[in-house]
N, C-alpha and C positions, 0 to 999 in steps of 0.2 A: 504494500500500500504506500503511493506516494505522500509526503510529507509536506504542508501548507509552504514551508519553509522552501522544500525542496521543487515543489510545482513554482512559486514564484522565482527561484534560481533558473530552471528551464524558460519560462518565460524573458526574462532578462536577456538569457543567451540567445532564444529565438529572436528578439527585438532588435539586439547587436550584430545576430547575423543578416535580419532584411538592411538593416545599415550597411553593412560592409558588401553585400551581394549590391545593392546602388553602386557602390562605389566603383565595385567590378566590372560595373554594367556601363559607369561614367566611361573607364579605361577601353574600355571593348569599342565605345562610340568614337572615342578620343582616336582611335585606329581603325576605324571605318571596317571592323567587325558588325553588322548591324543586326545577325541573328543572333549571333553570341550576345550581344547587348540588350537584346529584347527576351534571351534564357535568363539570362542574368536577372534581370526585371522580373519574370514572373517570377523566379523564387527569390525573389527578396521578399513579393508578396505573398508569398507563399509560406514565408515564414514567420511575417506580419501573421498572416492568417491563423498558421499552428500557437500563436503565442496566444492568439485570443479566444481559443477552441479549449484550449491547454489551461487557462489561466479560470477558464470557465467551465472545467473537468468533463470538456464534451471529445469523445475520441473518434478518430477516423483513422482509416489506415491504408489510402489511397488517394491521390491527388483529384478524383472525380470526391470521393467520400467527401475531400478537404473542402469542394466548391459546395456540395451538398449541404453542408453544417453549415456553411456559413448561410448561405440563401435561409435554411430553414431559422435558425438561433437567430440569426442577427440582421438580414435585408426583409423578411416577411414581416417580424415584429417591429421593422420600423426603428434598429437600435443604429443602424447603419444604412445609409440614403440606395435608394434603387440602382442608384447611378455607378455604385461602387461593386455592386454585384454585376454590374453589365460590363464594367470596365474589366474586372476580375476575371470573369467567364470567357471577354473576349485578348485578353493577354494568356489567357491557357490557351486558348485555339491559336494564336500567332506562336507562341513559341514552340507546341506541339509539328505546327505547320514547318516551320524553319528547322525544326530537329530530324523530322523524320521524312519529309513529301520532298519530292524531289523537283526541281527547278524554283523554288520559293527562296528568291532572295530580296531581303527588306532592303529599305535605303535609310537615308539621313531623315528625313521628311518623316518618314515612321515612327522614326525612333524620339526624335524630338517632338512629336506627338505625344508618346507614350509616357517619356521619363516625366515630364512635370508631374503629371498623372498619378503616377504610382508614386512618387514622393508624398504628393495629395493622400492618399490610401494607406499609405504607411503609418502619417500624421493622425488619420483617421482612427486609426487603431490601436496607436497607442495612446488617444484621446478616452476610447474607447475602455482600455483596459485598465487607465488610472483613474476614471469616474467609477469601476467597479471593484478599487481597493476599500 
């Protein structure tokens, strides 16, 4: 059984890491990697998202599960805006797209689209996860 103490240490680390996954996503754009820039991006959100699943002792254990809980826990009850669940859902489909489908290559224009974005969604969630300390 995980410990109050120890869920909030995981959360922490999850938070730290959609940080640092940004940053890796900055470097990637910085070098006109633009799929790898937009991988990067989802799981930073992606780990935005496990810190607030996690901080809120709901479990998933698949990246479809991850989107699932959040839509249901937090975009249907209104704790987190529609906008963020649509952004979410369509940065899983773009990185999915550029990792595995073949001739899918993004440009600057995507990406620079994206990143404000998901800093927006990060911001959001950890707004999120200290209104419910």
């Amino acid at each position: 059984m995980i410990t109050d103490k120890d869920r909030n240490e995981i959360v922490k680390l999850r938070l730290a890491g959609a940080r640092q996954s940004m940053e890796e996503s900055k470097l990637m754009s910085d070098n006109e990697f633009w799929n790898a820039s937009i991988s990067r991006m989802y799981y930073a959100c992606y780990y935005a998202v496990l810190a607030l699943l996690i901080h809120n002792g709901i479990e998933a254990h698949t990246h479809a599960g991850v989107r699932q809980m959040l839509g249901l826990h937090f975009i249907r009850t209104g704790k987190l805006s529609q906008k963020w669940g649509n952004y979410y859902s369509n940065l899983f489909t773009k990185r999915h797209s550029g990792d595995y489908d073949d001739f899918v290559l993004f440009d600057r224009e995507t990406v620079e689209e994206l990143y404000p974005k998901a800093i927006e969604f990060i911001d959001s969630i950890e707004k999120l996860v200290s209104k419910q300390v």
